[in-house]
N, C-alpha and C positions, 0 to 999 in steps of 0.2 A: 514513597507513594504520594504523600499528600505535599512534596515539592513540586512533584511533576504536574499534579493540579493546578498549582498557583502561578508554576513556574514555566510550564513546557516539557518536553519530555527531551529537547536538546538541550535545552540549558544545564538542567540537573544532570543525565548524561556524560556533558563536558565537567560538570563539576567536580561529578563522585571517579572521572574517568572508567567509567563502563559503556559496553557497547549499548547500541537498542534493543538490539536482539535479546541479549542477557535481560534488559529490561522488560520484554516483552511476556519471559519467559516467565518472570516474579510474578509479574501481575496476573500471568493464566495461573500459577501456582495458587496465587493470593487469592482469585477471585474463586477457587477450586475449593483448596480445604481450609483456607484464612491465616489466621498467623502464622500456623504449623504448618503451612505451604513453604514459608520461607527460609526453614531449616536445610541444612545441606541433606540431597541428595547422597546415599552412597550407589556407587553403579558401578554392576559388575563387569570386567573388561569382557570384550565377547572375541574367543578363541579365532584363529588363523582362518582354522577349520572347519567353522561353525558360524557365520556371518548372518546375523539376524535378517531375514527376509526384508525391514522394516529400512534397515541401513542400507540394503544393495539397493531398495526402492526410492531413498535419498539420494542417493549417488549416481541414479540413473537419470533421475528428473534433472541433478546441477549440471551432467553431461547434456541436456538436451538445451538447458540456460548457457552455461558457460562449455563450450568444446573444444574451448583452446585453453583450457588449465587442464593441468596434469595430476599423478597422484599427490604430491604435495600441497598444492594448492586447493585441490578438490578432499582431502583430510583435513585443512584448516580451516572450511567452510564447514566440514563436518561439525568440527568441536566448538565450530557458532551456533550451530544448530542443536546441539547438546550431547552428539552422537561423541561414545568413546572408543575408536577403530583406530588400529596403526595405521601408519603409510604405508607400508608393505602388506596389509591384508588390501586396503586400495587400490593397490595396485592388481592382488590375484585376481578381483573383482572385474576390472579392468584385464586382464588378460582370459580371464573366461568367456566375457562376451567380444573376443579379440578387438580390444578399445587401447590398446595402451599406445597407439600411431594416432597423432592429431588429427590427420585427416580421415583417419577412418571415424574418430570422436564426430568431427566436421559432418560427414555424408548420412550420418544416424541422425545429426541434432536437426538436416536437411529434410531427410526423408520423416522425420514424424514431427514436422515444426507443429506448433503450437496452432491451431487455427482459432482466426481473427475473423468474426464475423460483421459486416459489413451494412447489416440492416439489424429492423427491431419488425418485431407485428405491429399491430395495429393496436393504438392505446389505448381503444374500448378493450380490445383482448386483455389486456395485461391486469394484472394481480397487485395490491396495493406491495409495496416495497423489491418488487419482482427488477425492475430494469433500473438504475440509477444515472443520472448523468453526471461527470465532473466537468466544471472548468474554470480556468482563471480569469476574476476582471483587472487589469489596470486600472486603476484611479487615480493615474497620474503621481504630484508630490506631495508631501507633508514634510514642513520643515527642514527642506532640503533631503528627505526622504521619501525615495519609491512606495506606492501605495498597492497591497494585490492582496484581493479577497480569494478564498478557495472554498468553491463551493461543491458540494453534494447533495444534490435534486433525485428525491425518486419521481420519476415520469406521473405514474398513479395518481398519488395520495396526495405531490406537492409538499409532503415534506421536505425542509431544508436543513443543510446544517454548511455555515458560511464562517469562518473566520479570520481572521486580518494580519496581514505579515506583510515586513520589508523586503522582500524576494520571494524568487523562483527557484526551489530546489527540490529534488525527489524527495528526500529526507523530512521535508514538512508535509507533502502529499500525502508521507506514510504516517506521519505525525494524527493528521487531520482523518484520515480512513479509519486508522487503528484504532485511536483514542475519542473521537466524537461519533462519525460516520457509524460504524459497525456497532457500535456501544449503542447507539440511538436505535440501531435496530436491530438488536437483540432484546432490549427493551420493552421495546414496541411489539417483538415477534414479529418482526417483519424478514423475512428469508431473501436476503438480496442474492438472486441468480447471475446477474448480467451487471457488469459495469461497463456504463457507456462515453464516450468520448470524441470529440471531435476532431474531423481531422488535420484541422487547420490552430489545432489548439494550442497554449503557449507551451504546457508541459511537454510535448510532443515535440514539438519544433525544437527546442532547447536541446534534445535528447536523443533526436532523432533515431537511429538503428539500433541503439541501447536501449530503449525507450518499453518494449516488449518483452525483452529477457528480466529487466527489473521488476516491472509490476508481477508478472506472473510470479518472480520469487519472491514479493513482500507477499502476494495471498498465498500462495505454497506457506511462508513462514507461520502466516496465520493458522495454517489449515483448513484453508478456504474452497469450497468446488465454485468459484466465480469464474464467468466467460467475460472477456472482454469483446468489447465492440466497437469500433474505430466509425464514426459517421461522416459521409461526404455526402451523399446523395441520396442517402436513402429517403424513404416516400415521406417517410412522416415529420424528415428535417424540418421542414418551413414551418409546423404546430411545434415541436421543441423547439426552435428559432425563438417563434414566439414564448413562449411560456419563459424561455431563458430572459428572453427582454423585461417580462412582465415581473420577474421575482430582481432581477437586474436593479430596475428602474425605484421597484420597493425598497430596496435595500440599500441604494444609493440615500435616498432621502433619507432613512433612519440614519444614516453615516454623517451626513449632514450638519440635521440637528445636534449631533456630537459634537462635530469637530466646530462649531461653531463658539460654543466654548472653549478657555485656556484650558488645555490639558496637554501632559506627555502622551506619548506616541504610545508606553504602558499603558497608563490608564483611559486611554481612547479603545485601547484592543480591549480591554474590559470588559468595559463600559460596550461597547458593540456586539461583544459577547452576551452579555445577559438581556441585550435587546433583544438581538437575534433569535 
């Protein structure tokens, strides 16, 4: 735990070769009952014929993310998620709600897609930690390295939480939400409803039609009831525009006075960190 502090939660991760997930899971243990979290589970296999309401309800949600994996594939995502089910109860599962034909998987995950909403109220309306925005700035190079801050703005309150990476990849997004974002505001008791995003944003673009089935299963992993919200036009763009500029522009300059100093690329991410 206290590598993944210092270190990242990918670095350590690739180290100890464990997944996130596995990681993720320590830390709700750990943050639950403390040391004694981290003691192995024992879990009881759950019969053919008897399939916990709680696992058919996982299986249903990875059929409406993933509809073109099968009973194998959708049992090994189980046992990421902690669930102990054969493939062959997976499959009954799948033959009861007649799913076990890809395209009928396809026509379910159609008809109850996920909806993406497309505006926010009005940011007098809104509640302090209620709506949040993400997204990525470019900073250009450092030392022959890419520069990209990842930010999380709640609209409200104008809390931020921003920090510094040599790339763009989902896996730091979840990095950055799970371990600062959420943590910040559970803290705070701030109840984030809505995550917001733009639609022209880098994360987005990168990721494009995968982009929607992923986030929803990092917050699913989390156990999260957060809506996503995709922004192009809606009313209130041009004030988040601004605000986005305004905390941009702040934070540029604190990065600044950093790098203006001799420092590695480590100790500028720090050091930016404890600014921040």
């Amino acid at each position: 735990m206290s590598e993944c502090i210092s270190n990242g939660v990918s670095v350590t991760c690739k180290k100890y070769n464990i997944s996130r997930t596995i990681y993720y899971r320590w830390l709700k243990r750990y943050k639950s009952l403390g040391i004694d979290g981290l003691n192995d589970v024992k879990k009881d296999f759950i019969p053919l014929n008897k399939t916990n309401p709680e696992i058919e309800k996982a299986i249903m949600n990875l059929i409406m993310i993933y509809p073109n994996y099968g009973p194998t594939t959708l049992n090994y995502l189980l046992q990421e998620l902690g669930y102990n089910i054969s493939e062959s109860a997976v499959f009954n599962i799948l033959k009861r709600h007649q799913l076990t034909n890809k395209w009928n998987r396809i026509k379910l995950s159609k008809e109850k897609e996920i909806n993406i909403a497309q505006s926010i109220p009005a940011i007098s309306e809104l509640k302090s930690g209620e709506y949040w925005m993400f997204w990525i700035t470019d900073l250009g190079t450092f030392n022959n390295q890419n520069i990209y801050t990842y930010t999380f703005f709640d609209i409200k309150s104008r809390i931020a939480c921003t920090r510094l990476y040599i790339n763009i990849s989902l896996e730091i997004f979840e990095e950055v939400l799970t371990a600062v974002a959420l943590s910040v505001a559970t803290t705070l008791n701030l109840k984030i409803s809505n995550l917001c995003f733009f639609k022209n944003g880098k994360l987005l673009n990168q990721y494009k039609n995968s982009f929607k089935p992923k986030i929803c299963n990092i917050l699913k992993e989390q156990g999260r009831d957060i809506k996503i919200n995709i922004l192009s036009t809606d009313k209130n763009i041009n004030k988040i525009n601004m605000l986005k500029k305004q905390y941009t522009n702040n934070m540029i300059l604190v990065l600044m006075s950093i790098l203006s100093e001799e420092k590695t690329f480590s100790e500028i991410k720090i050091n930016f960190q404890v600014s921040m």
